[in-house]
C-alpha positions in Angstrom: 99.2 72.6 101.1 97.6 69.7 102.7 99.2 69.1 105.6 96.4 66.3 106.3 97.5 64.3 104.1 101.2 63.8 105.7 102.4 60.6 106.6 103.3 60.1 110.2 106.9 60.2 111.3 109.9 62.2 109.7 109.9 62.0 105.9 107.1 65.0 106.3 104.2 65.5 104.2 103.2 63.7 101.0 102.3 65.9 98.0 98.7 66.8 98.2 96.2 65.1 96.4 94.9 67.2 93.2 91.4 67.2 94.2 92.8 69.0 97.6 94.9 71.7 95.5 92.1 72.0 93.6 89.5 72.7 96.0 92.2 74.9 98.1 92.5 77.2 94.6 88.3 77.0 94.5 88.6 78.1 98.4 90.6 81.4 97.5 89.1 81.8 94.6 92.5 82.5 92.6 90.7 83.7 89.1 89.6 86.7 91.1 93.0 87.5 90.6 91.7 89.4 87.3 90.1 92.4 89.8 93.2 93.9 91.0 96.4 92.7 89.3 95.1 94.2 86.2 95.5 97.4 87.9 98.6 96.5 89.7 100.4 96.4 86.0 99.0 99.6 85.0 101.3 101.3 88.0 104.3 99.0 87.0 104.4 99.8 83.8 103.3 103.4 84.3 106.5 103.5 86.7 108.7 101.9 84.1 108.1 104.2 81.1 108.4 107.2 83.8 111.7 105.4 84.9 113.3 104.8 81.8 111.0 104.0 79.2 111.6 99.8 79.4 109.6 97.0 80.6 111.4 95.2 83.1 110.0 91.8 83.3 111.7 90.0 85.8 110.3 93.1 88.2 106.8 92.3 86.4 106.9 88.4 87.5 108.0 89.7 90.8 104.9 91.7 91.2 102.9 89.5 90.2 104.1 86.7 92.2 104.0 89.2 95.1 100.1 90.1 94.4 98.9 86.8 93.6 100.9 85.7 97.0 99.1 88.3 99.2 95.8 87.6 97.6 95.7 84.1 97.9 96.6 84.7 101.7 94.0 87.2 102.7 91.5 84.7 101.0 92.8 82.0 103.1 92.2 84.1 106.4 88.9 85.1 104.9 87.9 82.1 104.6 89.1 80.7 108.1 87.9 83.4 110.3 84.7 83.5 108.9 83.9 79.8 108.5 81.6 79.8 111.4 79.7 82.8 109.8 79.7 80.9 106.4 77.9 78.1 108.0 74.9 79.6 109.2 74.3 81.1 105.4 72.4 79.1 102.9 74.3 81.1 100.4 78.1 80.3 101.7 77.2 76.9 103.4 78.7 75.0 100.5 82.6 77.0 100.8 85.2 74.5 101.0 86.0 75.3 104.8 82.4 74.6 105.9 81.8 71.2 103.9 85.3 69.9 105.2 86.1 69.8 101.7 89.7 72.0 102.5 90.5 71.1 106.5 91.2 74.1 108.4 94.8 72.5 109.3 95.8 73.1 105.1 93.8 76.5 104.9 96.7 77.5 107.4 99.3 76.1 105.7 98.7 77.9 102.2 97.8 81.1 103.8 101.2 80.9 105.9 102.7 79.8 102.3 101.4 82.1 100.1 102.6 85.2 102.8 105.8 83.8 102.6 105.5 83.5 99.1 104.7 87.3 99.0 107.2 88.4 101.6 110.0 86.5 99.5 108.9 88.4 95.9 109.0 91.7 98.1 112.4 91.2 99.5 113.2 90.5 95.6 112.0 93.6 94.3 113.6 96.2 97.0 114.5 96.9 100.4 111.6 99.4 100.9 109.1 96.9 99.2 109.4 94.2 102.1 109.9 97.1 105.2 106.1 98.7 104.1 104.5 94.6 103.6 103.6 94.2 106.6 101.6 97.7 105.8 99.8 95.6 103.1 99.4 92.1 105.1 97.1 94.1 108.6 94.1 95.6 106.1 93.8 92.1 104.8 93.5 89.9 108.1 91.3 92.8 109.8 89.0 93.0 106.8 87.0 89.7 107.7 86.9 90.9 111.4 85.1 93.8 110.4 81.7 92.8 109.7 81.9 91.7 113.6 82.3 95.8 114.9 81.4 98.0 111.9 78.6 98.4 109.5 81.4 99.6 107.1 84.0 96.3 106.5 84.1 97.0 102.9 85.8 100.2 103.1 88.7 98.3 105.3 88.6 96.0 102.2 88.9 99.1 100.1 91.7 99.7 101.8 93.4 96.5 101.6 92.9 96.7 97.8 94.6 100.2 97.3 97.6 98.5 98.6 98.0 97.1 95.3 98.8 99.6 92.8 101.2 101.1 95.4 103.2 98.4 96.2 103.6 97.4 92.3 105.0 101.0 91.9 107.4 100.9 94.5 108.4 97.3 93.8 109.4 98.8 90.6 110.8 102.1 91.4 111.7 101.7 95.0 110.4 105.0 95.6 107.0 106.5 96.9 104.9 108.2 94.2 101.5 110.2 95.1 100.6 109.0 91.7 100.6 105.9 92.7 98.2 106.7 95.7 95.9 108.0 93.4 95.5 105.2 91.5 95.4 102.5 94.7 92.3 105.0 95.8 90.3 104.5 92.6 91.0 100.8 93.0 90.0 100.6 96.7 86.7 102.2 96.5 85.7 100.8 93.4 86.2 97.5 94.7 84.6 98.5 98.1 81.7 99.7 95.6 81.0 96.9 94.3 81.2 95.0 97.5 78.5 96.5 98.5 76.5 95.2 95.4 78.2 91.9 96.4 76.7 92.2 100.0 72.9 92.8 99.2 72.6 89.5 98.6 73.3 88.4 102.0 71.2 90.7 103.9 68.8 88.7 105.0 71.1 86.2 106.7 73.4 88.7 108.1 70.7 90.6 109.9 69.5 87.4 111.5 73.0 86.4 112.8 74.5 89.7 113.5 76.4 89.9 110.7 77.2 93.7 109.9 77.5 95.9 106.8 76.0 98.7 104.6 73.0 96.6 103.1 72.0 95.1 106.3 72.6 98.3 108.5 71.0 100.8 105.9 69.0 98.2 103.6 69.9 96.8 100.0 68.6 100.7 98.3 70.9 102.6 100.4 74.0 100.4 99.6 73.2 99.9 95.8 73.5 104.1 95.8 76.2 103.9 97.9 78.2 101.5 95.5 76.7 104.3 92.7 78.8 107.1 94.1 81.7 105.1 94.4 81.7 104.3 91.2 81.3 108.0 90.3 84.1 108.7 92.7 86.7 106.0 91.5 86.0 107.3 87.5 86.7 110.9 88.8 90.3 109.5 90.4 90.8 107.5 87.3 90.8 111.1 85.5 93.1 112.4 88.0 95.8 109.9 87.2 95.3 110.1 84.0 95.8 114.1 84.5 98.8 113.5 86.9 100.8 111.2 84.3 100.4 113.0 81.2 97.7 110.4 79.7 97.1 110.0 76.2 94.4 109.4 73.7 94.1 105.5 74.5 93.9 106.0 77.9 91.2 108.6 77.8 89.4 105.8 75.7 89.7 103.2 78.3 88.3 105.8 81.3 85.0 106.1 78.9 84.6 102.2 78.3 84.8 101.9 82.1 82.9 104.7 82.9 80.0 103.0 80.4 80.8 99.5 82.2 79.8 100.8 85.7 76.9 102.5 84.3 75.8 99.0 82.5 76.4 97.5 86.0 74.0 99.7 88.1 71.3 99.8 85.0 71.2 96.0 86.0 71.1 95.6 89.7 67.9 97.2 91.7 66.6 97.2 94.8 64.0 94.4 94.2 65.9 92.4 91.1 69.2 91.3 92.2 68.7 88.3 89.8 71.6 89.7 87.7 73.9 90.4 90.6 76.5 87.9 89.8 76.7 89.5 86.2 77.2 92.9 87.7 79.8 91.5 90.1 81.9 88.9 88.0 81.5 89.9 84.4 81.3 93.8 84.4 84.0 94.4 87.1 86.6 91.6 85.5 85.9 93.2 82.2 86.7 96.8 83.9 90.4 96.1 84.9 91.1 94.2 81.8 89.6 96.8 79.4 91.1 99.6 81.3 94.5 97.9 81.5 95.1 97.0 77.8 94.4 100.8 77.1 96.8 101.8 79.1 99.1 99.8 77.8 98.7 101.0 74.4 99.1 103.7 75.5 101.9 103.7 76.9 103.2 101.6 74.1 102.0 104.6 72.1 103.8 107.0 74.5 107.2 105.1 74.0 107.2 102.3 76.3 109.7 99.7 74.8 109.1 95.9 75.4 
């Protein structure tokens, strides 16, 4: 990943130093994995029992290499086309691409590995997997762009993220299922909820440079209420798969923990105390995949899901 550190002539590139794969892993932020893979299980396995009732695992370390692949690779292009926007931020000054801490020249390199990384995993899992990736791969390079034309870039983020849970059920099945869809639209709009939370804290700054989305267009009330009816929204679609796959007790459970979760997380962020933010953002929304996924699974292991 560090191509900087290569050693002129034709033996190619030393291995990086661990300090630079370190700070690459701090520059995509790879523990934010927890947000969406979580999610991305519940369709695999969902799929499986559906299917024939097994877990497949090999196709479960295929998605998740596959999701962890594209992840790391939209972060990368985050990071990159927005390094110029990170600078001018008190907040983001400190990111890995602005300090010179990660070169741009390696940024490129794991971004253009981890695709490749992800493109491979989808060719592993089916045919109709790796035709629809590049369907996956434009919401996540646009995304950054968006803040540059629209007050609304965290719904194309939404987007990207809904991707998820679809591609893990056709990278198991090989087949399109609307259930699926239902799913990747809860995940996609609670995650563009609570980027809006994410985003009040950079109003200031992005007003003065430019820098466009809900809080500074409509102010930090109107997009903590928006991120409110999100929330409200993506519980509702959570019911409706829940509803669409014959859901049982455990599951049911799981909707109600979350559903308390995202009321805990707007009981803690307001308009003029965003002191708790990072608790709302980090802590309660890791905690809501997590919590809702090993429901699931019990309850599918309940339902007759064999290991």
């Amino acid at each position: 990943m560090s191509a900087d550190s290569a050693t002129p002539g034709i033996l190619g590139p030393e291995s990086a130093p661990p300090g630079r794969v370190r700070a690459f892993l701090r520059l995509v932020m790879i523990e934010h994995s927890v947000f969406a893979l979580p999610f991305a299980y519940i369709a695999s396995l969902t799929a499986m029992q559906l299917w024939d009732g097994t877990v497949h695992w090999l196709r479960l370390l295929l998605v998740t290499v596959a999701m962890v692949g594209l992840r790391t690779f939209a972060m990368a292009c985050n990071r990159i086309i927005d390094r110029e926007i990170d600078a001018r931020n008190p907040r983001t000054a400190g990111r890995e691409l602005v300090t010179g801490a990660v070169p741009v020249r390696s940024a490129w390199i794991g971004a253009l590995v981890a695709l490749a990384v992800f493109l491979g995993a989808a060719a592993l899992l089916n045919p109709l997997c790796l035709a629809l990736a590049p369907v996956a791969v434009v919401p996540m390079v646009v995304y950054p762009y968006g803040k540059r034309f629209t007050n609304f870039p965290h719904a194309i983020l939404g987007l990207a993220q809904a991707m998820g849970p679809v591609g893990a059920w056709i990278g198991i099945t090989g087949e399109w299922s609307w259930d699926a869809v239902i799913l990747g639209l809860a995940v996609g709009i609670w995650i563009g909820g609570f980027d809006l939370i994410y985003a009040c804290q950079d109003v200031a700054a992005d007003r003065a440079h430019g820098v466009k989305s809900v809080p500074a267009r409509f102010g930090i009330a109107g997009a903590l209420y928006g991120a409110r009816v999100c929330h409200v929204v993506t519980t509702l679609l959570l019911g409706w798969y829940g509803l669409a796959t014959d859901a049982g007790f455990f599951f049911w459970l799981g909707l109600l923990i979350v559903a308390a979760a995202f009321w805990y997380e707007h009981s803690v962020v307001r308009p003029g105390d965003l002191s708790r933010l990072n608790r709302a953002f980090f802590t309660v929304n890791g905690f809501v995949g997590i919590a809702l996924f090993c429901c699931a699974l019990l309850d599918l292991l309940v339902r007759g899901l064999s290991p």
